[in-house]
Phi, psi and omega in degrees: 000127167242182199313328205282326188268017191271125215290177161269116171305175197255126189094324173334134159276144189234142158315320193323323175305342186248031187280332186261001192281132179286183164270348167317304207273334157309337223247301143354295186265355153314305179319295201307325193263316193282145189298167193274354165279060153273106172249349188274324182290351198263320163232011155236130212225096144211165162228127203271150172262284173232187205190129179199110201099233195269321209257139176234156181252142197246174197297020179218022163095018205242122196249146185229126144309133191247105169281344200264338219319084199084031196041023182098007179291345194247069182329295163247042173098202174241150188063013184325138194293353223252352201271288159330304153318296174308339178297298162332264180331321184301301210292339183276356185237028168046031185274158189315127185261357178239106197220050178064227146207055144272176195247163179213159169298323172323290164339274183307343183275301166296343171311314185302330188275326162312307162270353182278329192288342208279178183290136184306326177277014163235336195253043147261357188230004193253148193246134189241169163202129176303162144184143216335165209262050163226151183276355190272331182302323195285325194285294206305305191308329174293320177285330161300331187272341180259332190301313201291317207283314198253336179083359168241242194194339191248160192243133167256122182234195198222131154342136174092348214262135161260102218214003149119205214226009179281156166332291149002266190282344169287333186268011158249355132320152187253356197279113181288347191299289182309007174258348197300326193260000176202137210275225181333095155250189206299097178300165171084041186245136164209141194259111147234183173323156164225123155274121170287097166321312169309307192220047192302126190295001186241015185071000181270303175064183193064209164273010171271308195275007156268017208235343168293334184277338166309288175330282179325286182329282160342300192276326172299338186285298212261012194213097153356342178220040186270341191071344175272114163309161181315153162287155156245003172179130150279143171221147168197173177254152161258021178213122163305124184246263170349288188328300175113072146040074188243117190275143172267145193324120179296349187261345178280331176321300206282356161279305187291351180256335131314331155284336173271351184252325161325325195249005177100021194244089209319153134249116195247111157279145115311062208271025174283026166198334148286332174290166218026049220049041175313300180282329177134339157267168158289321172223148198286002163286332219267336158283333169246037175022079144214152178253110187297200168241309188220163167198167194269134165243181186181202177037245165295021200239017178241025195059033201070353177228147219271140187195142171216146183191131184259134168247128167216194191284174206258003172251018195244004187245088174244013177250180201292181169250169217034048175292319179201136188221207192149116177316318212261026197257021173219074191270085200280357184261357157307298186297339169258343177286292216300338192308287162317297178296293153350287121358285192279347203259013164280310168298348173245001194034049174291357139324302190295305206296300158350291221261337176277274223297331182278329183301329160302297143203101142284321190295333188302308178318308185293313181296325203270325171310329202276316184284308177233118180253031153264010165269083179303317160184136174231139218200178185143177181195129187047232192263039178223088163241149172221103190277122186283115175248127184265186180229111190277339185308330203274189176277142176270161152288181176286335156338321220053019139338120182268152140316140146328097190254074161296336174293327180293305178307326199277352190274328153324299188302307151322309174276334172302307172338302178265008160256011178100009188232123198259143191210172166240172179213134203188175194076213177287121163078356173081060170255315204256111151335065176298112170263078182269018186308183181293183173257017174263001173313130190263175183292310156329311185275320155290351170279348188270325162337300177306323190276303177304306190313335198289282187288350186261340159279337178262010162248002152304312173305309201275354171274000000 
């Protein structure tokens, strides 16, 4: 038996109450009640009634490609049969649905699925720690597990990087806005290059300008009057996501993961929005065959449902017990949806399918790119693309780089809006066009995306 097939208690609340409600009068009384950091209804002005797949329907019968889906938490879409199933099974066999972090076979399977998942020269050495069901948690918790490991205090993090919204992890972002209003943040934080191709911080851009940021990066380590005391730990993401969707170069990966283990210096990835074949690997380190000491997961490793966790080497586990805790960290039908979703996106190899479907468009982008060259540059790796919408009229650098057109972007975004298609925007100034769809998207289903992206810059323009 399943839920649908179960009578309805008597008082039980139903969705079923809202069937008649427009999205106005949802959006309305959201506006009214909901706090003012509320941000996605602000360019996406709907209220979803259901969801299935690729598609959410909004209370008035109007169905959207969902490009956003969930900023990637939603991997195999929304409603997945196998994501349900697994919901179920919790709830019919009555198992605990909170449970600290004490264990269940629940529990213990995903870990076993989890680790089945990892690179081989890691998941014979790897350590997992549960942790509040946000990915900003799981970052504090890595930076604490590395500072307790090494004994020291300063974080080396990058220009562009997003790493969530907690005290914590905004002060090792790089985005200035949300900081403008709060005061004493986490000191001994240090920003270096990221290489941005596009918009290279040393002007070179290409293998000159990552490999000028290796370099930097290096002699800073290694130079006595640098003012940063030893680190306890480098973080970076290897796809820039917030940042705009920026990938990093594979030979600069594998230079920062030599450079931090030569001198003893922990490398914490950030894979809550790159992992789980998001890129075209199950975790996106995994393109420059190297192995971090920890990295984060989040977003899809719960199945659509919140769940976070840092995995590193078992010699970084130096800390006490209740070092770091957190109510919600034993979320058991996260662990069986993640459980599921794992499972399935291995048996189906949706890393590879990723890694096809992005590659189809990036080219797509790039052809369209031919026509309008207010598409300034698009980049991305497997199913995390990003197109910079410039202002071409202007002056470039010497780089050859256009100004930044976030207004030409939200107009975009917009007109995708009103044609069925939901995209996000993001990166430096809200310029970049993000395609974060699930990773169950066919090849149908992505010419049409293109095609609405297509006709929705050209009625941007022309407006």
């Amino acid at each position: 038996m399943t839920l649908k097939d179960r009578p309805q208690q008597k008082g039980v609340f139903h969705m079923s109450v809202f069937t008649t409600t427009t999205n106005k009068q949802l959006l309305d009384q959201q506006e009214k009640r909901e706090s003012n950091a509320r941000s996605y209804p602000r360019r996406i002005p709907l209220a979803i009634k259901e969801a299935m797949g690729i598609h959410i329907t909004d209370m008035e019968g109007r169905k959207y490609i969902d490009c956003l889906a969930g900023a990637g938490t939603l991997a195999l879409g929304h409603n997945h049969p196998v994501v349900i199933q697994a919901i179920e099974e919790v709830l019919h066999d009555r198992l605990p649905l909170h449970t600290l972090d004490l264990t269940t076979h629940v529990k213990e399977s995903f870990v076993d699925e989890l680790f089945q998942s990892l690179p081989g020269g890691f998941k014979d050495r790897a350590k997992i720690q549960f942790c509040g069901p946000t990915g900003g948690d799981a970052i504090e918790a890595a930076l604490k597990l590395a500072k307790t490991a090494t004994g020291r205090q300063s974080i080396l993090t990058f220009q562009g990087g997003y790493h969530g919204s907690t005290h914590g992890t905004m002060s090792i972002s790089g985005n200035l806005s949300p900081k403008k209003s709060v005061q004493g943040l986490v000191p001994d934080t240090h920003f270096l290059p990221y290489p941005y191709d596009y918009r290279c911080p040393f002007g070179k851009g290409g293998e000159e300008g990552h490999q000028l940021s290796s370099t930097y990066i290096e002699q800073l380590l290694d130079d006595p009057e640098s003012g940063i005391l030893p680190p306890a730990a480098m973080i970076f993401e290897t796809v820039q996501g917030e940042g705009g969707t920026i990938p990093a170069p594979i030979g600069w990966l594998k230079e920062m993961r030599r450079i931090t283990e030569e001198r003893g210096i922990p490398l914490i990835i950030d894979e809550v929005q790159t992992g789980i074949g998001r890129t075209g690997k199950m975790f996106s380190f995994e393109h420059a065959d190297i192995i971090p000491d920890a990295f984060v997961l989040s977003k899809a490793i719960g199945g659509s449902l919140p769940l976070s966790v840092v995995i590193y080497d078992q010699d970084l586990d130096a800390w006490e017990p209740g070092a770091h805790i957190g109510t919600f960290r034993g979320n058991q039908m996260a662990m069986a949806a993640g459980t599921a979703s794992l499972k399935y996106v291995k048996e189906n190899r949706l890393d590879v399918h990723s890694e096809k479907m992005g590659a189809h468009l990036l080219q797509s982008l790039k052809d369209i790119q031919q026509d309008f060259p207010q598409l300034g540059d698009i980049r991305g790796r497997g199913l995390m693309i990003g197109a910079e919408i410039v202002d071409p009229s202007k002056q470039s650098t010497r780089q050859g780089s256009f100004p930044a057109y976030p207004e030409l972007a939200s107009r975009i975004q917009k007109e995708c809006f009103n044609r069925g298609l939901i995209l996000e925007v993001g990166g430096r100034h809200g310029a970049v066009v993000r395609f974060l769809p699930p990773l169950i998207i066919t090849e149908e289903q992505l010419n049409e995306v293109i095609t609405i992206f297509r006709e929705a810059i050209q009625a941007s323009l022309e407006g």
